[in-house]
C-alpha positions, 0 to 999 in steps of 0.5 A: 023884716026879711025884706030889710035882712035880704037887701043887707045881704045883698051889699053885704056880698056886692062889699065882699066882691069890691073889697077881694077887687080892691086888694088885688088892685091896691097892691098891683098900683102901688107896684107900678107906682114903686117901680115908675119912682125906681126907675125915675130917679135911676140914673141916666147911664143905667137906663137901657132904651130898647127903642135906642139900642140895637138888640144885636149889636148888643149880643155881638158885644157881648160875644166878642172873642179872639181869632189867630191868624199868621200871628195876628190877633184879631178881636172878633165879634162873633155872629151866629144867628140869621139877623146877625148874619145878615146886618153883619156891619152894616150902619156902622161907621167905622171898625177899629184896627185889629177888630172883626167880624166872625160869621158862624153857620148853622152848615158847614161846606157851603156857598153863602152870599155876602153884600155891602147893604148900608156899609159905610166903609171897605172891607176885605172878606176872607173866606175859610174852609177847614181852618184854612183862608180859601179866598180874600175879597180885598177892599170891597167898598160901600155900594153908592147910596142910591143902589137899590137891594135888587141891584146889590152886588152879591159876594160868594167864595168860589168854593164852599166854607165854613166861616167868614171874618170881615175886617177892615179893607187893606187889613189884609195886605197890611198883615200880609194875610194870604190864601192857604193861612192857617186860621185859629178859631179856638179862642172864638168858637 
């Protein structure tokens, strides 16, 4: 008889065991399950595909603001983190009229470098220092298509700054935006 109770005791345990498994596991795929079927049957529109959608086009959206320069409101996307920076514009294929790009530094009075990698259309750069336009890099066109990035013409201020606002090329000339404007950031910082 005590051979018969040990081996029932044995299962008894090895049950145990299974069944603390099972009710760890049951609930777990029946989460999956519920969450497979939601997301399923929500509608296309409302699905957010991080392989598609470009994470820091979606932070740039979300940070537009509105900068003031010789009465000309300029909608602007404001980039402050490195990968922002350096995508900048790039890839897009066009900018909007009275639309921009803010470029914010972790420094301020210094000598960053621009390029026009994987730009498809002209910009003009403005260089500003103190609230005040410094320098206007005018209609800088996309570089051709076979230019490797050693070969990319970089673009530096001639003297330090604070920020950068790209907006379309001739957008300058158009508004008469000239060195010395007075730039207004207080809506966008």
């Amino acid at each position: 008889m005590k051979e018969e109770y040990e081996t029932v005791h044995i299962y008894e345990g090895l049950i145990k065991k299974n069944f603390n498994v099972l009710m760890i596991l049951i609930p777990s795929l029946v989460f999956v399950l519920v969450l497979g079927i939601y997301i399923l049957n929500k509608p296309k529109d409302q699905v957010i595909s991080v392989e598609r959608e470009n994470p820091v086009a979606l932070q740039a959206q979300d940070a537009r603001k509105l900068i003031i320069i010789n009465g000309n409101e300029i909608e602007v996307e404001v980039v402050d983190d490195e990968i922002g920076r350096r995508e900048g514009l790039s890839g897009r294929e066009v900018l909007e009229d009275n639309k921009g790009m803010l470029f914010v530094f972790e420094a301020i009075n210094f000598k960053p470098a621009f390029w026009m990698k994987d730009m498809l259309f002209p910009i003009d750069i403005i260089w500003v220092n103190d609230g005040v336009i410094t320098q206007i890099d005018k209609n800088i066109g996309p570089p051709e298509t076979v230019t490797s990035d050693e070969d990319l013409r970089l673009y530096l201020p001639n003297d330090e700054i604070d920020y950068v606002i790209e907006v379309n090329g001739g957008f300058c000339d158009r508004m008469m935006i000239r060195t010395g404007d007075s730039v207004d950031l207080s809506q966008a910082l």
